[in-house]
C-alpha positions in Angstrom: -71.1 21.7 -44.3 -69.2 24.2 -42.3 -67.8 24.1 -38.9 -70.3 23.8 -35.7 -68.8 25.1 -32.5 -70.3 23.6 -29.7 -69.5 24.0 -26.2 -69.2 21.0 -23.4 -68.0 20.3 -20.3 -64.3 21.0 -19.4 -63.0 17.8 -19.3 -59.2 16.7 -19.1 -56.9 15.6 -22.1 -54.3 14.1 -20.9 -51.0 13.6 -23.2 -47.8 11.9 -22.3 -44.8 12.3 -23.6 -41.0 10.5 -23.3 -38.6 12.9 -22.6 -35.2 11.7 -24.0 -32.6 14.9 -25.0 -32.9 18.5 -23.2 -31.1 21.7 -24.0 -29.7 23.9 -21.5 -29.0 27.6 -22.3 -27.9 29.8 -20.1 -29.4 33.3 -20.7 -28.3 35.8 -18.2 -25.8 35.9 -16.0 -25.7 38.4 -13.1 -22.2 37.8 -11.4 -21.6 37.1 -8.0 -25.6 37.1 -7.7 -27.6 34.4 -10.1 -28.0 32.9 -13.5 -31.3 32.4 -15.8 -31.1 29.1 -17.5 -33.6 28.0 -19.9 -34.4 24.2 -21.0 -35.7 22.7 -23.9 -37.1 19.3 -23.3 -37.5 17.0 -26.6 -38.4 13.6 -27.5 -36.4 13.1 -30.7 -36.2 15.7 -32.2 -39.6 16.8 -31.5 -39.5 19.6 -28.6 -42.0 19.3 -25.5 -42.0 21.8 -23.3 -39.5 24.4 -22.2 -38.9 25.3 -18.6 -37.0 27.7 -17.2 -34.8 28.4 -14.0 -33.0 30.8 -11.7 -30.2 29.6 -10.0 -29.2 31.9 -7.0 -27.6 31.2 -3.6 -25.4 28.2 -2.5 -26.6 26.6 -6.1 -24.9 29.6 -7.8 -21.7 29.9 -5.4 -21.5 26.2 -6.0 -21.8 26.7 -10.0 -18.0 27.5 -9.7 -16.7 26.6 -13.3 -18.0 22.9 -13.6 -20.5 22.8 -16.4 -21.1 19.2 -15.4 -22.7 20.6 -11.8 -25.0 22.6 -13.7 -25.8 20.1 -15.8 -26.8 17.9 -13.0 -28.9 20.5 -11.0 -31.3 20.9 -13.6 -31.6 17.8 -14.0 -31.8 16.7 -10.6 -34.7 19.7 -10.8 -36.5 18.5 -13.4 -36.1 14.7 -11.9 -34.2 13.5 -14.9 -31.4 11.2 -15.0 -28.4 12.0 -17.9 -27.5 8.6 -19.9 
């Protein structure tokens, strides 16, 4: 038998997934202006999703040279919590 194609009615598929490890890169840096950051999100080692950011304004002039405060503004974006 081959394959039949048959058209139905959209109807949702809903997955969920647990979101436990995310990667941040930054990927462009324009100084004094903004900076493109994107993010991996994984379950395992199983990527999800990726999402991805520009951080301008008072979140860039607070950036400063603290890692840790970007680390916690994209996940404070993405309404994750680090372990």
């Amino acid at each position: 038998m081959s394959d039949i194609k048959i058209n139905v009615q959209d109807s949702p598929h809903v997955v969920t997934n647990t979101i436990n490890r995310v990667q941040i890169r930054v990927m462009n840096v324009e100084l004094f202006t903004s900076v493109y950051v994107s993010v991996s999100l994984f379950n395992n080692e199983s990527i999800i999703d990726n999402k991805f950011f520009k951080i301008e304004g008072d979140e860039y002039n607070n950036w400063g040279n603290s890692d840790q405060y970007l680390v916690n503004l994209v996940l404070t974006k993405l309404g994750l919590t680090q372990l």
